[in-house]
N, C-alpha and C positions, 0 to 999 in steps of 0.2 A: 504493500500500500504506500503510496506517496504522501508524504506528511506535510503538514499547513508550512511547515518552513523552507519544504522543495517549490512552494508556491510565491515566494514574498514578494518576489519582484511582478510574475504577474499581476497579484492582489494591488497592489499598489499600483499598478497603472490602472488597472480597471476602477481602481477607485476615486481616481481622475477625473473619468471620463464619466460614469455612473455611480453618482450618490446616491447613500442610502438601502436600501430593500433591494433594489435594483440590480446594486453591487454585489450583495450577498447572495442573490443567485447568483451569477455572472460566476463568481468565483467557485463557488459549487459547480457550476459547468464541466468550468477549465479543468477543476480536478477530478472530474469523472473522466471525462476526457483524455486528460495525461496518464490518468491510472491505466485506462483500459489500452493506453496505445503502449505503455509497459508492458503490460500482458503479451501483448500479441510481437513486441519486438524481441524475448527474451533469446529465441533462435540463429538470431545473426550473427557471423561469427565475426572474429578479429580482421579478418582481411579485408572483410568486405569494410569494417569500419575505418580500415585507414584508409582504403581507398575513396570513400566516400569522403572522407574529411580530405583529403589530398585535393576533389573536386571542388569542393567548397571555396580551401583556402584559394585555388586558382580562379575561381568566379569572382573573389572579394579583391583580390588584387586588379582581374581586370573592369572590375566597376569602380575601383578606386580610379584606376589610369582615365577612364572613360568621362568619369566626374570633374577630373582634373583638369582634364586636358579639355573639358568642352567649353570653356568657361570664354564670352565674348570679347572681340578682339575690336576695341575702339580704334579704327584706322582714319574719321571723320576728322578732315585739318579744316581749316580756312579758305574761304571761296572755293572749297572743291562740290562738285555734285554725287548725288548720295542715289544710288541705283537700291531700288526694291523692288522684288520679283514677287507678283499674287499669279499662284498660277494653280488654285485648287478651288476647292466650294468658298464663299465666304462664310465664315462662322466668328464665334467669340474667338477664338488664337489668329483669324487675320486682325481683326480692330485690335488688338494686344500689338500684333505683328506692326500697324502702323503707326500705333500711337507711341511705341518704342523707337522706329523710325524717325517719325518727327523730333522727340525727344534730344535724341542723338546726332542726329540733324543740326538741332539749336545749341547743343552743348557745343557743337566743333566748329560750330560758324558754318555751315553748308551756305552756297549759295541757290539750291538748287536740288530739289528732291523727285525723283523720276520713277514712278511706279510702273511696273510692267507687267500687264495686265490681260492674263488671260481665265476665263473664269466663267458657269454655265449660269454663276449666280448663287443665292442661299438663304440665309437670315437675316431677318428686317431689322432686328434688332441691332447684330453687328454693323448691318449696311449703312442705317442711320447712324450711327455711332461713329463710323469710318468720314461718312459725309461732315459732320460735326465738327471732328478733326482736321477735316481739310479746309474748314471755312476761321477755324481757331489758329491753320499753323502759320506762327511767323516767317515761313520760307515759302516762297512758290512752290505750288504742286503741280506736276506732269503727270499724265496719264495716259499711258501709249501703248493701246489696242495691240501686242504683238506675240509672236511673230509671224508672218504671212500664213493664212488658214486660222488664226486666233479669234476669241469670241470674247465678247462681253455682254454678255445677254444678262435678261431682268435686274439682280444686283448690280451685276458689271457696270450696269446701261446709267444706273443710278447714282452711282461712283463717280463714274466720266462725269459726265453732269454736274460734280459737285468741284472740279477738278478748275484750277487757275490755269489750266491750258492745258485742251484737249487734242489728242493725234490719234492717228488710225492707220498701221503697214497696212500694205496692199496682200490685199485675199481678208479683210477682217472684216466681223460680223458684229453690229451691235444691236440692241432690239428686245420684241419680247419680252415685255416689263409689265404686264397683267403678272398680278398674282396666282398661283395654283395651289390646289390641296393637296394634300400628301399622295391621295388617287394620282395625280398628273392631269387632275380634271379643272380647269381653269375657274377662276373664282369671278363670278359676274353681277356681285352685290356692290348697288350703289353705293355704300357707303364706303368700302376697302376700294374702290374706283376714285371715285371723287377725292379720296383722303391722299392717294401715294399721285394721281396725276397731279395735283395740288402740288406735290412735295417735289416729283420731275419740273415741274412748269416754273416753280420759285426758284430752284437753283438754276435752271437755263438761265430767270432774267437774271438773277446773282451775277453771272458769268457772262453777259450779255451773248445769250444766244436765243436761238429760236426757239421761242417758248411753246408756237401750237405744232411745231414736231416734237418737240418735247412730250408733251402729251399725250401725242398718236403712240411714241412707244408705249403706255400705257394701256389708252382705248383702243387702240385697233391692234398691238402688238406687233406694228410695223418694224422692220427689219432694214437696217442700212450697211451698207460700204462706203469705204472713204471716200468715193467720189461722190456718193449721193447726201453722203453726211457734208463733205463739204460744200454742195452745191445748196442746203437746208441750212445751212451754220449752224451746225451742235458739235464740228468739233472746227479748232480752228490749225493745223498741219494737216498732212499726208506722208509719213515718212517710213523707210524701210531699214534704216541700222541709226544707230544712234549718232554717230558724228551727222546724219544729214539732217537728223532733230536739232540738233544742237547749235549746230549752222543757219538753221533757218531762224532762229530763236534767236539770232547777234542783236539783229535791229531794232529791237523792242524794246518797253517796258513794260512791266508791269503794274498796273495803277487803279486805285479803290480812288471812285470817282464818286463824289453825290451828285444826286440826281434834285430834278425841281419841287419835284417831291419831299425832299430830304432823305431819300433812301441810298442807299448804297450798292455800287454797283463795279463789278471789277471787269477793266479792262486793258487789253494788249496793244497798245498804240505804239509806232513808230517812234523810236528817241529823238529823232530831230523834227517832232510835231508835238514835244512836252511845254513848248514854249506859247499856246494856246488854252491849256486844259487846268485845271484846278482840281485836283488832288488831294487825300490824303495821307495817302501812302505810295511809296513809289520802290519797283525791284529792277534797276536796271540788268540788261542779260548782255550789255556787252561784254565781248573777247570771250561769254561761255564757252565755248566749243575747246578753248584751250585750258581749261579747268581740269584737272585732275579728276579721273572717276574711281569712285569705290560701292563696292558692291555691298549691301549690306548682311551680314552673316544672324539668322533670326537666332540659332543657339538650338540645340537639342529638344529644349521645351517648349519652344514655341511648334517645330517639326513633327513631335509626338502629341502633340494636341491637335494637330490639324487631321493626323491621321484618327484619331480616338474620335474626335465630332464627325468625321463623315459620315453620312448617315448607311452609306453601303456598309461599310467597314464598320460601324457599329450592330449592326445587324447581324453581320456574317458573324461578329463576336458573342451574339446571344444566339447564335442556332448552333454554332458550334462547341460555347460554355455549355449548351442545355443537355446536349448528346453528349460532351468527353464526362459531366457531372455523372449521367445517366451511366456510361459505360463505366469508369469508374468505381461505385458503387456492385457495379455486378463483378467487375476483375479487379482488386483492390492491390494495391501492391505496388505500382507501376507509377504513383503519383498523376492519375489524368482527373482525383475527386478534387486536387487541389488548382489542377491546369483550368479545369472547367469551373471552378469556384473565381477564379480569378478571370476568368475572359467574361463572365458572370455580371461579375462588379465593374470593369470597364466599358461593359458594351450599356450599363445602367448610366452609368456617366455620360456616355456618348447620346446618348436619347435625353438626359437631363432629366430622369427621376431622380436621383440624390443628387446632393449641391457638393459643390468639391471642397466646400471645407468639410464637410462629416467623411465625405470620401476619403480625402486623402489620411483623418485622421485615424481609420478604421483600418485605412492601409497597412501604418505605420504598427498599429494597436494587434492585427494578424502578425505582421511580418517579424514582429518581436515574442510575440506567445507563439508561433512556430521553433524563433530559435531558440527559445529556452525548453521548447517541446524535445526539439533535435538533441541540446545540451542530455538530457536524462536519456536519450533512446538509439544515439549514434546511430538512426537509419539515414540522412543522406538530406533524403527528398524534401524533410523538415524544413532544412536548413536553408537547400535551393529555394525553396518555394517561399520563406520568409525572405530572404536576399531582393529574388524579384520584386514583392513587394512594397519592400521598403525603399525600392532605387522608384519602382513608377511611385509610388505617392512622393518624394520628394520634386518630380518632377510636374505635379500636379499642381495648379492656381490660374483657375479659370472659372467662370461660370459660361453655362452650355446652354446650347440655341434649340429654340425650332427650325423650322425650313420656310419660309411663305416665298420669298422670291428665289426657289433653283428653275430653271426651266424646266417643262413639259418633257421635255427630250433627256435632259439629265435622268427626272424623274423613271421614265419608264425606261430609261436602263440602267437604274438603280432595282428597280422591280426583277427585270430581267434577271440580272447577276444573282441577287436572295434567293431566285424561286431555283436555278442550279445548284448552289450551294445547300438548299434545303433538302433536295434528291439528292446530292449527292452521301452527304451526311445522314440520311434514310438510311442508305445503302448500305453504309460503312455501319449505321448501328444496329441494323437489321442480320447482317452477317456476323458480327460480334456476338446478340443475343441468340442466334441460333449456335455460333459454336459454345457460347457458356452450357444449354440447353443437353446441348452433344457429350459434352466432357460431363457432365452431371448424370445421363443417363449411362455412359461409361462406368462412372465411379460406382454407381450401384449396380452396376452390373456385376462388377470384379471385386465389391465389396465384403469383406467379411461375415457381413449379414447373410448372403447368400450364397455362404457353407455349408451352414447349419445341414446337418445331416448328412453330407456330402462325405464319401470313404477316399479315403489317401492312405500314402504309404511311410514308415516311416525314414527319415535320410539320415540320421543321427539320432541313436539310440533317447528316449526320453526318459530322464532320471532324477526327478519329473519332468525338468525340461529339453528341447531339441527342438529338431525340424522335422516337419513332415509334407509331403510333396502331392498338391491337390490341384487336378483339372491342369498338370502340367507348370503348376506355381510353386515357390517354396513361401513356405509360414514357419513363422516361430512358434513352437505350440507347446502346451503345458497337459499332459497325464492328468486327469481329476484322482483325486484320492491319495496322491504320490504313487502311483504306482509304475512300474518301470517298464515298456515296451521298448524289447529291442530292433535295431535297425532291420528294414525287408517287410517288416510287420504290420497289418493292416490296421487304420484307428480309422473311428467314426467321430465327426466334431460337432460334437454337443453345445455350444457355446462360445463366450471370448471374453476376455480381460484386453480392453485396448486394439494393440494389432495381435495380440497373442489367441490364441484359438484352443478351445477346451476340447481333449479328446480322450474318446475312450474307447480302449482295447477292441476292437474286431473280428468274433469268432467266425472263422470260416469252415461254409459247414462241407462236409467230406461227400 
């Protein structure tokens, strides 16, 4: 039995977390739990446990190095431009992803912030939050649709829009900015109509463009190319590498002009036509093009969050945690109740039913009752399985999206992709539960139980104990009564102790 003082360090985390009644279950858990996984580990032997720890200690080294080394590399100097690449759904880790951009940006003096933007679209929430940003940040933003065959639909469309100067490579799609439901079925209630063409339409005149195409990517979910985008004015270049963006961009300024209104309104005029205009803010972009570029590096965590919010990739991690949980459970041994417990809780993140503070601290709160689990049981798997989850929740601090603006088209092959991955994983745990199924009707086939009565021979005399040889098997077998049968000699098996098998003498009759 495991004593209250093999427990203290977990007691006292849990007690943390869970005051009161709460904890004292909690901790009564843990040690039924540790008791019972004592039990079942008493068999392993020496090798296997140094082996096992030899893995470990090599996993913790390379998460050290991993941690170490990932750590962000401020290369942002003075008047240089700051290249940022959005080339996945937008979610919370892109608004993270830009708002650290910008940041970094203003730390280093950037003259010039350049996002590159490919994308089917995402969450309203991030999306407005991103546009926010760009209308907050002290440095000019670019937004340039690339590279040739690139899209910026519904989010995307929204973004550009909100952008101090918009471009589009050649083959680029922007458009498609209705709302849709998770179906891929477009959303056509006046009020999420009215409400986001509003919100396209006001940043167009922000940006002094055209406000009733603006719109239409909403209402009609019209679809543009840079020709047609430039010939409507919603974006103002056309460019296919970035020195020929950066070039076209010498002659300007940038300028937040009021309007007679007293609104505000940002525009790209000419520098040797500033001596006309009245201003409140002004970005001159001469001699950009000889500006130093740096690419911006998001860092580990912003990369692993983008992959946990997609919603494909969140999915395929709940139909796959459901079935390794499942299989698991039936083949124990092999560590997939804990692989599956764990693609479980991420793929719950990734949909955004737990919030990532309880997340990660649950993480942290497994990953260390694992290794004190491992501590008392030397099996291995413990240990690994706490490591992983202690490296993802340190990497975790986000809050997680819905989806209202991914395109129609993302949508139904996001559908597409789950509903293979759903067969597939059928398959794979359909086969599994028929071979457990198989080896179980085996086991009692060949089981002890079904000797009882069964005549064998003996291989080693029983005095009272030896071997005796049945249906072509050897058994360990014990004489009832002590009585001694010697080898050649026929016994009948009445019984068992264990694997041992109770037999008694066999007259044969003449």
């Amino acid at each position: 039995m495991v004593s209250i003082l093999d427990c203290v360090s977990l007691s006292g985390l849990v007690k943390i977390c869970f005051p009161g009644q709460l904890c004292d279950d909690y901790v009564e858990f843990f040690k039924l739990a540790l008791t019972r996984t004592l039990k079942e580990a008493v068999f392993l032997t020496e090798v296997r446990r140094q082996a096992n720890m030899r893995a470990i200690l090599l996993l913790a080294v390379l998460a050290f190095v991993l941690v170490a080394g990932l750590q962000p590399v401020h290369a942002v100097a003075q008047g240089t431009v700051l290249v940022v690449q959005i080339s996945s759904d937008i979610a919370s880790p892109t608004a993270q992803l830009v708002a650290r951009s910008i940041d970094e940006a203003k730390a280093g003096g950037a003259r010039l912030i350049v996002y590159e933007l490919n994308t089917p679209g995402g969450d309203l929430a991030s999306v407005t939050e991103i546009m926010n940003d760009f209308n907050d940040s002290p440095i000019p933003v670019v937004v340039w649709v690339t590279p040739s065959g690139a899209t910026a639909w519904s989010g995307g469309t929204y973004i550009l829009m909100a952008s101090h100067i918009a471009v589009m490579a050649s083959g680029t799609t922007i458009g498609s900015a209705q709302p849709v439901l998770s179906t891929g079925q477009v959303l056509n209630e006046s009020k999420y109509i009215n409400a986001l063409s509003g919100l396209m339409r006001d940043n167009a005149r922000l940006h002094n463009r055209n406000e009733t195409t603006a719109q239409r990517f909403v209402t009609e979910n019209i679809n543009l190319g840079p020709e047609e985008a430039l010939k409507d004015h919603v974006i103002e270049f056309a460019a296919d590498n970035m020195q020929s963006l950066l070039t076209q961009l010498e002659p300007y300024t940038v300028t937040l002009s009021t309007t007679p209104l007293g609104t505000s309104v940002w525009k790209l005029i000419p520098t040797q036509s500033l001596s006309g205009v009245t201003y409140s803010k002004s970005f001159s972009l001469s001699g950009i093009s000889e500006a130093t570029q740096y690419t911006y590096n998001p860092g580990i965590s912003i990369q692993l969050l983008e992959i946990l919010t997609n919603p494909v990739i969140a999915s395929v991690l709940l139909l796959v945690g459901i079935y390794a949980l499942i299989i698991g459970f039936k083949t124990p041994g092999y560590g997939l109740e804990i692989t599956g417990a764990l693609m479980l809780f991420l793929a719950l993140l990734g949909f955004g039913i737990i919030g990532i503070n309880l997340a990660a601290a649950l993480l942290f709160i497994l990953g260390i009752a694992l290794t004190l689990i491992e501590i008392k049981t030397h099996i291995g798997i413990f240990a690994l399985g706490g490591i992983g989850m202690i490296i993802v929740g340190s990497f975790l601090a986000f809050p997680l999206p819905g989806w209202e603006l991914l395109s129609a088209r993302a949508v139904e092959s996001a559908r597409q992709t789950l509903l293979s991955v759903a067969l597939v994983m059928s398959g794979i745990f359909g086969f599994v539960v028929y071979k457990v199924a198989q080896a179980r009707r085996m086991k009692i086939k060949a089981g002890p139980e079904q000797l009882l009565g069964k005549i064998g021979t003996v291989v080693s005399a029983l005095a009272p104990r030896g071997e005796v040889k049945i249906e072509g098997q050897i058994w360990r077998a014990e004489a009832v009564e002590g009585a001694v049968v010697k080898q050649g000699e026929p016994v009948e098996v009445v019984g068992r102790e264990g694997l041992i098998l109770r037999v008694n003498p066999k007259q044969v009759r003449s």
